[in-house]
N, C-alpha and C positions, 0 to 999 in steps of 0.2 A: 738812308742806309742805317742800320742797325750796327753800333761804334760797342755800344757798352752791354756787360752780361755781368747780373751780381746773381751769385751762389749762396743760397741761404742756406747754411750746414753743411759739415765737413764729412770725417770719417770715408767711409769707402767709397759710396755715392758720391760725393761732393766732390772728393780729390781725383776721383776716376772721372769726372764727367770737366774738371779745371783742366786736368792734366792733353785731355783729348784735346781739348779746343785751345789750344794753344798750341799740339801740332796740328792741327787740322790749320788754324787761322794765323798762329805767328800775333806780329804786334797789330794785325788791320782788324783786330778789336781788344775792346781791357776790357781784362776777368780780375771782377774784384771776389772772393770767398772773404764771409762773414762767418765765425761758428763759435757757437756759447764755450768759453772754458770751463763752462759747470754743467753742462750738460752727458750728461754718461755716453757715451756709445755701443751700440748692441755688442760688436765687434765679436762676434760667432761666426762671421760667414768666411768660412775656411774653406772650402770643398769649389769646385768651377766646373764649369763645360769644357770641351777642348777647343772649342770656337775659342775661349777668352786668348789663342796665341795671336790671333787678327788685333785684339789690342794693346798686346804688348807689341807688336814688329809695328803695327800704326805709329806706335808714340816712337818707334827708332833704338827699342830696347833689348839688350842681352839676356837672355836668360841666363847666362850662368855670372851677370853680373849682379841683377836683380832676387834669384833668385833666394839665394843666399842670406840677403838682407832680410828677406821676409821669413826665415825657417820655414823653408819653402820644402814637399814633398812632389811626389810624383801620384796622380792618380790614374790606375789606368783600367779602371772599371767601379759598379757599386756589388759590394756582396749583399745578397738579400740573407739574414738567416731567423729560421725559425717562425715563417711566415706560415707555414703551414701548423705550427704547435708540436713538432717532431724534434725539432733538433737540427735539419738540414737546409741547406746555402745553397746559391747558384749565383750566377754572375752576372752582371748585366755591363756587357764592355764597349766601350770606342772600338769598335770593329764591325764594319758590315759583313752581311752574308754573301759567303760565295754564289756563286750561279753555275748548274751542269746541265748543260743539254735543255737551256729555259727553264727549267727550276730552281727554284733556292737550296741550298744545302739543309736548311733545314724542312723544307717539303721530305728529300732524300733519305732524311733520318726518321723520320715516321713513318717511310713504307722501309726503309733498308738498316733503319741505324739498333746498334745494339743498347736497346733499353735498359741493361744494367749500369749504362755509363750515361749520367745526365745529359740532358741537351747541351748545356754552354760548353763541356768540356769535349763533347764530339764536333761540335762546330767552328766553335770559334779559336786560334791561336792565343788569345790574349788570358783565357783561361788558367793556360797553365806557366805563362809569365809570374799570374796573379798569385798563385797556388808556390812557386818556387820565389815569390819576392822578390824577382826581378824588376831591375831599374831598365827604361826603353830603352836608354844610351848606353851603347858600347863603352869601355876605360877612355880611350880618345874621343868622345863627345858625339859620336857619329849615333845616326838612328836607326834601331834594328829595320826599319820599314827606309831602308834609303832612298826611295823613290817618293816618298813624301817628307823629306828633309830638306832645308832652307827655310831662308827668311820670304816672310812673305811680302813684305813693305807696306805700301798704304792700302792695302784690302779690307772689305769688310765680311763678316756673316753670310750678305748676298754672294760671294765671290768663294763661296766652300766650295769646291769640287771635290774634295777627297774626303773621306774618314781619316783625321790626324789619331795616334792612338792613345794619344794622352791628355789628362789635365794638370793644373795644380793644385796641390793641398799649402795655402797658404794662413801666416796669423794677420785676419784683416787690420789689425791696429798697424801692423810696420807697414803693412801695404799701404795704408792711410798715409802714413809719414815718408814714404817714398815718392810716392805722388806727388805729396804737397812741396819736396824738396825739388823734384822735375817742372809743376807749375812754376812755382816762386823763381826759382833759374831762369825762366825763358818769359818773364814780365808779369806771371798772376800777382795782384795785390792781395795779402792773407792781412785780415783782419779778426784777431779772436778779441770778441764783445760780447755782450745780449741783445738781443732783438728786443724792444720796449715795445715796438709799434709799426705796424704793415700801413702806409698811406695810402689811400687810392686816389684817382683826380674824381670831375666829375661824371668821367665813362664808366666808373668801375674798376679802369684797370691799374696795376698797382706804380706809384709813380716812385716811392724812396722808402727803404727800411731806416726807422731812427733808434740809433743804438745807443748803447748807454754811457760810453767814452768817447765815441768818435761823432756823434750826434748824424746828421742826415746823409746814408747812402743813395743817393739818385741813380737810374739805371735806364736803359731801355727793353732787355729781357731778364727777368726773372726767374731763375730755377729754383725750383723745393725739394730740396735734398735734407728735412727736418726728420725724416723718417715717419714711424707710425704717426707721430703728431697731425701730420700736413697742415703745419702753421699758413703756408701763405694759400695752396689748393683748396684748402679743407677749410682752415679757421675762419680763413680772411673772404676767398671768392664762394665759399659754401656751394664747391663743387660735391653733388652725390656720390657718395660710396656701394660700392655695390657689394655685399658683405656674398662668400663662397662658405658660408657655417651649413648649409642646407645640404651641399655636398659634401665639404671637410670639414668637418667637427673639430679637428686639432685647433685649439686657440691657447696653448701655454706652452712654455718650455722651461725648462731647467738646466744650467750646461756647468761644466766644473774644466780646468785645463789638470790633467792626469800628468805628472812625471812616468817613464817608461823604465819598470825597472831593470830590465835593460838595452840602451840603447840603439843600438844594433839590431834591437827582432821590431822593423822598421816594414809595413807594407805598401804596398803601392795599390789603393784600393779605399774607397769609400766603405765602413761595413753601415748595414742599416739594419738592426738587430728589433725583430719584433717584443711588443714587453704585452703587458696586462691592457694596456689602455692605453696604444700607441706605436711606439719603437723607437729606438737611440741608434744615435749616431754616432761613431768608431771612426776621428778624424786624424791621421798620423804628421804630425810637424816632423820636424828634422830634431827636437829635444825632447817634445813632448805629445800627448796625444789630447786631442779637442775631443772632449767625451757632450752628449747631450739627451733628455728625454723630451721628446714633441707627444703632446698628448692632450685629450678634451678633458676640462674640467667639469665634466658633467659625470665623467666615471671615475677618477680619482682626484686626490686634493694635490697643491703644490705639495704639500709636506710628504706625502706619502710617495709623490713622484719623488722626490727630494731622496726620499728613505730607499725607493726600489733602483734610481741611477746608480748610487751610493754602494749597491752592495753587488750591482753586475760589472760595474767597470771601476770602484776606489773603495773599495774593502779596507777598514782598518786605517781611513784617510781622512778622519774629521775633521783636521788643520785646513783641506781645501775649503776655498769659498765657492757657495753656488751662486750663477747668476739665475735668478730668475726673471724671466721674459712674459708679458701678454703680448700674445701677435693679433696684429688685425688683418684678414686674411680675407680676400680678396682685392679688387679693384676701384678705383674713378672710374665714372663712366668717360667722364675725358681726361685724361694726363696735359692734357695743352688748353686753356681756358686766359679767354687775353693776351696778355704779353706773362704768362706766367706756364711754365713745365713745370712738370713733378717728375724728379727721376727717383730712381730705387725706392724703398721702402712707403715713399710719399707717394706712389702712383701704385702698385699692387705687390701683393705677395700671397702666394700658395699655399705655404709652410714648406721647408729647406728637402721634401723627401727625394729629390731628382738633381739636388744642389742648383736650383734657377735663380736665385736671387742676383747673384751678380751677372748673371747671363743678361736678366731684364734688366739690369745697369744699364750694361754694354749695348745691346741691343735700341733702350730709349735714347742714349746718347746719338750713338751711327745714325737713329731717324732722326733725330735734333737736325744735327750736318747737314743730312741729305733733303729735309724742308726748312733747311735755315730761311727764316724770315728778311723782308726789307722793310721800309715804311709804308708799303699798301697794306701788311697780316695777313696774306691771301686768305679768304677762310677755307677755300679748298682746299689749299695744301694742310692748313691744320688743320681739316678734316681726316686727309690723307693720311698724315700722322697719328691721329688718337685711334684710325681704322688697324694700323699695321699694329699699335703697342697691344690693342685690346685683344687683336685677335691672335694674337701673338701668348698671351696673359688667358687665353680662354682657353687654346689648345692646348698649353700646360696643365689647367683643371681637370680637362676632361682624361689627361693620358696617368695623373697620380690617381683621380678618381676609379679609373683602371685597376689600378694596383691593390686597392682593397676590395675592388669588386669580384676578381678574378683571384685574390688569394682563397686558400683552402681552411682558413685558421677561424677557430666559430666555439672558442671553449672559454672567453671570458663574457660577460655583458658588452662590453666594447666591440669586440669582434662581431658577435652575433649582432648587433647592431649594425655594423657595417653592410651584412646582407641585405638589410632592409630599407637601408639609408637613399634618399632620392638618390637620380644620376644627373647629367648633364643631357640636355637634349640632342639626342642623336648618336651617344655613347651604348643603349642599349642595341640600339640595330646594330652598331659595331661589335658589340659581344655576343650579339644573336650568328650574325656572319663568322663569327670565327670558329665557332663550334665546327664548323662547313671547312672550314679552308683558313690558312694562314691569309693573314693583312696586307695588302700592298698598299702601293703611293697614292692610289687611287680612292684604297677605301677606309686609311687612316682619315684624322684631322685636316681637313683641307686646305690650311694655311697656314704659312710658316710659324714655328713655336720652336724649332730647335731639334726637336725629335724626327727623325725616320721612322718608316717600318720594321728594319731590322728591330729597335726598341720596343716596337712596340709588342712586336713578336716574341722578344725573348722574354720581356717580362709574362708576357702569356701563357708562354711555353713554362719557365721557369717558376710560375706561380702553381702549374698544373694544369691549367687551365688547356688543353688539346683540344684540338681538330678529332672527327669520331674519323678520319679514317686521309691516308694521304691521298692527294690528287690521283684518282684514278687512273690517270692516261700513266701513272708510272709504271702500271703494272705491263704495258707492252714497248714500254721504252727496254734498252738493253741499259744494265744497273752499273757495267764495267766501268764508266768513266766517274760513277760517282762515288764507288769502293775506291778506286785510285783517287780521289779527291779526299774521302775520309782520310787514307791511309801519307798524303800529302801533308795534311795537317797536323797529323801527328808527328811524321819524320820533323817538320817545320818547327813544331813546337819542342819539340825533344832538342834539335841544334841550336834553339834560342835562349831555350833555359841554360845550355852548358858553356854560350860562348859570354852572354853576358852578365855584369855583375849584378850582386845584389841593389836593392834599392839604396839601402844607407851606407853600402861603400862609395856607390857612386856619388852620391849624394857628399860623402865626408870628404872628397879629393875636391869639390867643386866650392866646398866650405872651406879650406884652405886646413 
């Protein structure tokens, strides 16, 4: 039986993946976490999925008790702007597409809808939440969508049945330290030290990290949570990486934390603002705003990225410090090699454009669980597992790969490159098809990554990128039921926006 788990590296990863398995397992195993107090933490990943509420109700937790602690916002969509090189946004929300009479609302809106009003804002409700900086919750905590309100308990990702309509916009460093306050409470052993040295026996596989106060941690599964390093994946088992530069070119970043000058103009929304040679990120805390530039150093320099963050979102704010990031982007070919995982940053990464990084947290953890090992290592099951994370980690490539494929924007060298830049395999027949017809379940991604169709449709739609003509059979369908669907969503979103409050009042009652 598999008694002990040591955690090599703290921060978000680390404490997210201590904090789980200690509700998951209780005391019938010791999580010891190991993490250098000299080592930096990325501590950028502020933005989530709405899936991430399966692991806060896993661990048994309040939102409006946790929240808080973390300068926690509400996200309830990503604004794209300026993808086209115009000047204009659209929304990409937690909301699925209606259905009238067998089609989508958004089929509807290309034989029936009024073109002078965007797509997201004719379809979807969460639009104009977005647009009025509305918070989901009602003054008394209640959710505008009541019928997807309560705790969920021990559920995971597999158990989504609904569209929840929100995420959170957290600062990953408190979420770190909340974590490790919830492990350490219910028996994790926290050790901050250095790692001198990864042991292996004579299988290979690794037997004790020896650290530089505490001298030899023995284990029987080892997680890598070192980040881009992959000290024990990477350094130590010389597990292959499989670099995604071929498709996304983004491999640097730059980020600053922005004071808001004034607190109150607070939104509930991811922005993802196109720039010269890349696009920044627009993250809202409850103080302050997480600002960032993700971009390929083959068309501008850090300094220069440095100089163009600086002047679209902290004008006149040279006291901030910027961090500067190299990411390494892409995958392992396996995450699970031996008695040793790699979760977050030490098993793959994308670049942040859809906010997945903590989702593949969550996501490698729950498979951890669900193929927890004994002392035979099935290798099937950790087959099973490196199948679910990869292909998990592949259909997020292919759906951001989307996003520059299908935008309109071609006036820097960067941009114009993006047209010509390889795809993912089996991603052009998807963009060939869509010209023809909106994306369904069928002919997105074929294995779970987190996204729908709805996403993938709206960033479609929303990029410009249309269908030459809608479903024909609408032209003999009668249009009655889907004008009164338009006009549904409008009355809906018009009593939404008036009954509940802004994001940062709700947000400042819940902060005490």
């Amino acid at each position: 039986m598999i008694r002990s788990v040591v955690i090599v590296g703290g921060g978000t990863a680390g404490w997210m993946t201590a904090s789980y398995l200690m509700a998951a397992f209780g005391d019938r195993i010791d999580v010891t976490l190991v993490e250098s107090p000299q080592v930096k933490r990325i501590g950028v990943g502020e933005a989530t999925f709405s899936t991430v509420r399966h692991f806060f109700d896993y661990l048994g937790l309040d939102e409006a008790d946790w929240l808080p602690k973390c300068a926690g916002g509400y996200k309830l969509a990503i604004r794209f702007e300026n993808w086209s090189g115009t000047g204009e946004y659209f929304y990409h929300p937690f909301e699925r597409l209606r259905v009238v009479d067998g089609f989508s609302i958004a089929d509807w809106w290309l034989e029936l809808g009024d073109r002078s009003k965007p797509f997201d804002r004719s379809c979807f409700i969460t639009s104009a939440l977005c647009e009025a900086k509305r918070s989901p919750r009602m003054r008394d905590g209640s959710l505008f969508a009541s019928e997807l309100d309560g705790p969920l308990g021990r559920s995971t990702l597999a158990e989504q049945r609904a569209q929840f309509p929100y995420a959170y916009h957290f600062d990953a460093d408190e979420v770190a330290r909340y974590l490790a306050d919830f492990s350490v409470k219910r028996g994790a052993r926290h050790i901050l030290d250095n790692v001198q040295h990864v042991a292996q026996d004579e299988r290979g596989w690794i037997s004790h990290v020896r650290t530089e106060a505490h001298g030899e941690i023995a284990g029987d599964l080892f997680i890598d949570c070192t980040g881009f390093r992959g000290m024990l994946i990477n350094q130590t088992l010389g597990t292959q990486f499989q670099s995604f530069e071929d498709v996304l070119p983004n491999n640097r970043a730059v980020a600053l934390r922005v004071p808001r000058e004034q607190a109150t103009d607070m939104s509930p929304y991811t922005t993802a603002t196109a720039m010269s040679a890349g696009w920044m990120w627009t993250i809202p805390l409850f103080r302050r705003n997480g600002t960032g530039y993700v971009y390929s150093d083959q068309f501008i320099s850090p300094e220069e990225a440095e100089r163009e963050l600086r002047q679209a979102a902290a004008p006149g704010q040279e006291d901030l410090q910027a961090n500067h990031i190299r990411m390494r982007i892409g995958r392992n070919r396996d995450s699970w090699v031996k008695n040793c995982v790699a979760i977050g940053l030490s098993s793959a990464f994308v670049e942040p454009l859809e906010s997945t990084g903590i989702f593949f947290i969550q996501h490698g953890i729950e498979q951890l669980v669900k193929h927890f090992p004994d002392q035979r290592w099935d290798s099937d099951q950790i087959a099973a597992y490196n199948t679910r994370v990869a292909n998990a980690v592949d259909g997020v490539k292919e759906f951001l790969v989307l996003h520059y494929k299908s935008a309109q924007r071609d006036d820097t060298p960067y941009w114009k490159e993006a047209k010509t830049r390889a795809m993912p395999a089996g991603l052009r027949e998807k963009l060939d098809l869509s010209r023809s017809r909106l994306l369904d379940e069928e002919t997105i991604y074929p294995y779970f990554h987190g996204f729908e169709s709805y996403s993938w449709n709206a960033m479609n739609l929303g990029l410009g990128h249309l269908p030459r003509t809608a479903p024909p059979a609408l032209k003999h369908l009668d249009p009655g039921n889907a004008l009164a669907e338009f006009a549904r969503i409008r009355s809906e979103a018009e009593e939404m926006v008036a009954a509940l409050p802004s994001c940062y009042e709700y947000l400042a009652g819940i902060n005490g």
